[in-house]
C-alpha positions in Angstrom: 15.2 4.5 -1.6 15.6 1.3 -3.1 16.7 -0.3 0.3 14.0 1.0 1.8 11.3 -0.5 0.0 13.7 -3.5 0.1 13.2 -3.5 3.8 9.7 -2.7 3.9 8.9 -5.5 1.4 10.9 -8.4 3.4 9.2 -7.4 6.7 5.7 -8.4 4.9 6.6 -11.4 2.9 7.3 -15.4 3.7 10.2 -16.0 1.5 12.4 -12.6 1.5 15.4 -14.0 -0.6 13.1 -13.6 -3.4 12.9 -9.9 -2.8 13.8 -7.7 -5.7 13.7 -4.0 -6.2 15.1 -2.2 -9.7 15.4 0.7 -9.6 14.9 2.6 -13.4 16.8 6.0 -13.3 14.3 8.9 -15.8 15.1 12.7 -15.8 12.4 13.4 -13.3 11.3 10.3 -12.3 12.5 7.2 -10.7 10.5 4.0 -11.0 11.5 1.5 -8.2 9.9 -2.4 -9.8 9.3 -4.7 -6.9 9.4 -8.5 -7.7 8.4 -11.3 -4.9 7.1 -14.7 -5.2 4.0 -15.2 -6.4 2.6 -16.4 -3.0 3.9 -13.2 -1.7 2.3 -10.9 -3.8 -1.0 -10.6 -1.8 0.9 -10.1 1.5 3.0 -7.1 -0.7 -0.2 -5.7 -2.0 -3.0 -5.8 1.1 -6.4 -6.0 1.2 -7.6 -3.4 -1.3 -4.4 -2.5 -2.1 -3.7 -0.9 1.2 -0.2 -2.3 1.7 0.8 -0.8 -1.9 -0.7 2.9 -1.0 0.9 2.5 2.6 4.2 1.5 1.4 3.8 4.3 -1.6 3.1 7.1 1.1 6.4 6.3 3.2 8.5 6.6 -0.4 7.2 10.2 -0.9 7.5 10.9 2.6 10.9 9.8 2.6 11.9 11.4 -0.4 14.1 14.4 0.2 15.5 15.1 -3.5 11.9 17.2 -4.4 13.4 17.4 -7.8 12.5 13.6 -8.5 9.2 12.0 -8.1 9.7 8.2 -7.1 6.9 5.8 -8.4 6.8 2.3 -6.8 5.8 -0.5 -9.1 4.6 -3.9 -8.1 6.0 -6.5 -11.2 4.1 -10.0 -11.2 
């Protein structure tokens, strides 16, 4: 999952070496922190946050371990 939003976020942004996803392992959850530039951060978020909620719908979409929810957090 982590390469995914990896992929996802370096197709929106200007400077994609400064890409970064964590990813935080919890029993049931797994929190994914995404880290750009700060001139990026717009292009990562969207207008209204549309980007975010578009990029957060393809994670549980892709998900296939049902056990684990995955959370996608956008890190200033």
């Amino acid at each position: 999952m982590k390469e995914l939003v990896e992929a996802m976020a370096r197709a929106m942004v200007e400077r994609p070496e400064e890409v970064q996803v964590n990813e935080i392992d919890g029993a049931k959850t797994v929190v994914l922190e995404l880290r750009v530039a700060p001139e990026d951060l717009g292009r990562v978020i969207g207008k209204e946050g549309s980007r975010a909620k578009a990029m957060r719908t393809i994670i549980n979409a892709a998900n296939k371990d049902r056990e684990r929810r995955y959370i996608l957090e956008i890190v200033e």
